[in-house]
C-alpha positions in Angstrom: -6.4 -19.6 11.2 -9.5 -17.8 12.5 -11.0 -15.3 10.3 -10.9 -13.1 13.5 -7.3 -12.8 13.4 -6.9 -12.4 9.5 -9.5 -9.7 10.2 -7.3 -8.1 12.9 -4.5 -8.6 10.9 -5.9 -6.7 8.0 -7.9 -3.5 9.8 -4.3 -2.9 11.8 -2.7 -3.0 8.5 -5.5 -0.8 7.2 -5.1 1.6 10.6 -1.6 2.1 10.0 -2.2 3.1 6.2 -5.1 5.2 7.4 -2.7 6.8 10.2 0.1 7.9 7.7 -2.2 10.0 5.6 -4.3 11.6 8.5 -0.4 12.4 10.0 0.7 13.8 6.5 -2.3 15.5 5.8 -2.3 17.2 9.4 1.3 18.4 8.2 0.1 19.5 5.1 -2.6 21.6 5.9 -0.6 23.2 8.7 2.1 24.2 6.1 -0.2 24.8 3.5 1.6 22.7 1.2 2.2 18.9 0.5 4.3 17.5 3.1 6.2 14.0 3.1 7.0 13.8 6.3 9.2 10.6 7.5 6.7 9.0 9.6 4.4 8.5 6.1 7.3 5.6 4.7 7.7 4.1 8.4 4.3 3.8 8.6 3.6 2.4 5.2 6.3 0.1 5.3 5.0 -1.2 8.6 1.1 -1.5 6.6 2.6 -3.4 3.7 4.4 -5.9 5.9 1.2 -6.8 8.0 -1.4 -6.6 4.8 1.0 -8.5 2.4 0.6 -11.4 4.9 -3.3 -11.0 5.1 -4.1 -10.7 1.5 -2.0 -14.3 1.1 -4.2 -15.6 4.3 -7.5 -14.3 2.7 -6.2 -15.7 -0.7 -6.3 -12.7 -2.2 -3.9 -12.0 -5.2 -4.4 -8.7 -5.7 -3.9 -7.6 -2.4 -0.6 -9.4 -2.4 0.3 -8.0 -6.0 0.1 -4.4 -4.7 2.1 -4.7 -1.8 4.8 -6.6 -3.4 5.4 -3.5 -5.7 5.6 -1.2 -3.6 7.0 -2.8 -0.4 10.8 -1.6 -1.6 9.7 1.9 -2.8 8.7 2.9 0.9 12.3 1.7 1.7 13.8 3.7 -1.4 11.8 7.0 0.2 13.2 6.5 3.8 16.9 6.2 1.8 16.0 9.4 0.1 15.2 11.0 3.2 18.3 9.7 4.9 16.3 8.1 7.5 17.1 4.0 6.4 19.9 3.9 8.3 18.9 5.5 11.2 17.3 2.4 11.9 18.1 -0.3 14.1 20.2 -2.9 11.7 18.4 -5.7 12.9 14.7 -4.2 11.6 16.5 -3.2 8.3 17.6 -6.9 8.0 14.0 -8.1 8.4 12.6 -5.4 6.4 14.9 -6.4 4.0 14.9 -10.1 3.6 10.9 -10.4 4.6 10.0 -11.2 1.3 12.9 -13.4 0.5 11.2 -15.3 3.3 7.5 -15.5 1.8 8.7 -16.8 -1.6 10.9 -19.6 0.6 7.8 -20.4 2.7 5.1 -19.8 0.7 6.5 -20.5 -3.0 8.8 -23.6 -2.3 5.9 -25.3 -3.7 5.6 -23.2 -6.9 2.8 -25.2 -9.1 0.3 -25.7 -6.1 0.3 -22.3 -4.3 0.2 -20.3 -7.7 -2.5 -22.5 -8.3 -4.4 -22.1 -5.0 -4.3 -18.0 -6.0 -4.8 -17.8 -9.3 -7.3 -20.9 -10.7 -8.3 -22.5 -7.9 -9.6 -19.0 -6.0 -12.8 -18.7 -4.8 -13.0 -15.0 -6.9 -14.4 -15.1 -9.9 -12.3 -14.3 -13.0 -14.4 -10.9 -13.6 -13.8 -9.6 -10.2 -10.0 -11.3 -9.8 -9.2 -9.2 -12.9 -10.4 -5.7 -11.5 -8.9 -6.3 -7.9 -5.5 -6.9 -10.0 -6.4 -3.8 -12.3 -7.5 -1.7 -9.3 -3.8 -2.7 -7.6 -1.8 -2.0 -10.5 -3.4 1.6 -11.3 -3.4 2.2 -7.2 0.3 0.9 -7.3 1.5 3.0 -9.9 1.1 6.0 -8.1 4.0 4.6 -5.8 6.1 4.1 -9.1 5.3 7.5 -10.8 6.5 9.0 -7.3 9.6 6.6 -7.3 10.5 8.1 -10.0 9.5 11.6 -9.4 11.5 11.7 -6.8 14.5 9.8 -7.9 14.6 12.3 -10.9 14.9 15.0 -7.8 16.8 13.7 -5.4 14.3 13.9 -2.7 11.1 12.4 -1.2 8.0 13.9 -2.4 4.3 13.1 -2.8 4.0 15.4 -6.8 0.4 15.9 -7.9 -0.1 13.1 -10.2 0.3 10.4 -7.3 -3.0 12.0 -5.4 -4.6 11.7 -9.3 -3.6 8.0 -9.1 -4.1 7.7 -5.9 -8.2 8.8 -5.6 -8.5 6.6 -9.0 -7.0 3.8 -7.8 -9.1 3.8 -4.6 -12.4 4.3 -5.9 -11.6 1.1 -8.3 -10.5 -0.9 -4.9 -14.0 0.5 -3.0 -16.1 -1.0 -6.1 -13.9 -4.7 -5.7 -14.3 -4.8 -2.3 -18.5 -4.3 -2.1 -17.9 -7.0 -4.6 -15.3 -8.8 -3.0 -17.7 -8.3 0.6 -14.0 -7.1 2.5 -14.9 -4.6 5.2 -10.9 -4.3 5.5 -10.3 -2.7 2.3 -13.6 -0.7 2.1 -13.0 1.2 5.5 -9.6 2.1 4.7 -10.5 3.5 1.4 -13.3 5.1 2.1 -11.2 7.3 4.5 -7.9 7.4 2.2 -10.6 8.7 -0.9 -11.1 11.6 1.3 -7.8 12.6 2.1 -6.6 12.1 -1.4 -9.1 14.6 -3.0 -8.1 17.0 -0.3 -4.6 16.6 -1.0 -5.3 17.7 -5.1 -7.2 20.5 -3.5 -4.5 21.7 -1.4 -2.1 21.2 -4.4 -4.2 23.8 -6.1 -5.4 26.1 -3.4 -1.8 26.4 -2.4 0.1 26.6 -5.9 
């Protein structure tokens, strides 16, 4: 495949990732408090779909790591939020079994592909190991909200995701000028802005 289109593939996912926190900060600045509006999971959920499928076409391990761990959470949120099953059932079946479908495509061949990823990458181990660290601490935010918001019954974005968040994100920026992948330094370059304002507004607003 072209590197055009893995590209494309990538900045839309980026855009849409991009789009959910410019749309929530918007909210959250109007209301002067942290907003989660609906539109936030749709749109992430549509993100990880599209950059779960360019970080295996770029290779990329980490990329794919990240997005498998928090590709259910942004369903759990829209549950929470009562909002899953005002979906079409068709897309919630897709949504659903998409990555049922990867492993089947992807992993049926279990030794080779794990192999293409993981020893026979073009990443060197240094860098592999902090794109993998930098997912997992950026990922965690996703998890620490989870469970924030299981614990309350309700969708929310608490302060100690934006902490995770910013950390996570400067840790990405540094692996991709490393990594040389415009597609993950635009989006969070933009995202480390919106995350600092987000713990400002936590405090302004308290």
């Amino acid at each position: 495949m072209s590197s055009i289109i893995i590209y494309s593939i990538g900045f839309i996912a980026q855009t849409l990732f991009s789009s959910r926190l410019i749309i929530q900060w918007f909210y959250s600045e109007k209301k002067n408090k942290i907003i989660t509006p609906t539109i936030f999971w749709v749109l992430s959920l549509l993100g990880s779909f599209l950059l779960f499928i360019y970080g295996y076409l770029r290779n990329d391990f980490a990329i794919m790591l990240g997005q498998s761990l928090t590709y259910f959470i942004y369903i759990r949120n829209l549950q929470l939020q009562g909002e899953w099953n005002k979906l079409n059932v068709f897309l919630r079946f897709i949504f659903i079994t998409f990555p049922i479908y990867i492993v089947i495509y992807y992993y049926n061949n279990n030794i080779i592909d794990l192999d293409v990823l993981l020893r026979k990458t073009d990443i060197p181990k240094w860098l592999l190991c902090l794109g993998v660290i930098s997912q997992l601490t950026f990922t965690l935010r996703f998890i620490y909200q989870w469970l924030y918001s299981e614990k309350r019954k309700e969708s929310t974005l608490p302060l100690g995701f934006w902490v995770l968040s910013i950390t996570g994100s400067i840790l990405i920026l540094i692996y991709s000028i490393f990594r040389s992948d415009p597609v993950l330094f635009i989006g969070h370059i933009i995202g480390s802005f919106l995350y600092a304002r987000n713990i400002y507004i936590y405090f302004k607003f308290k």
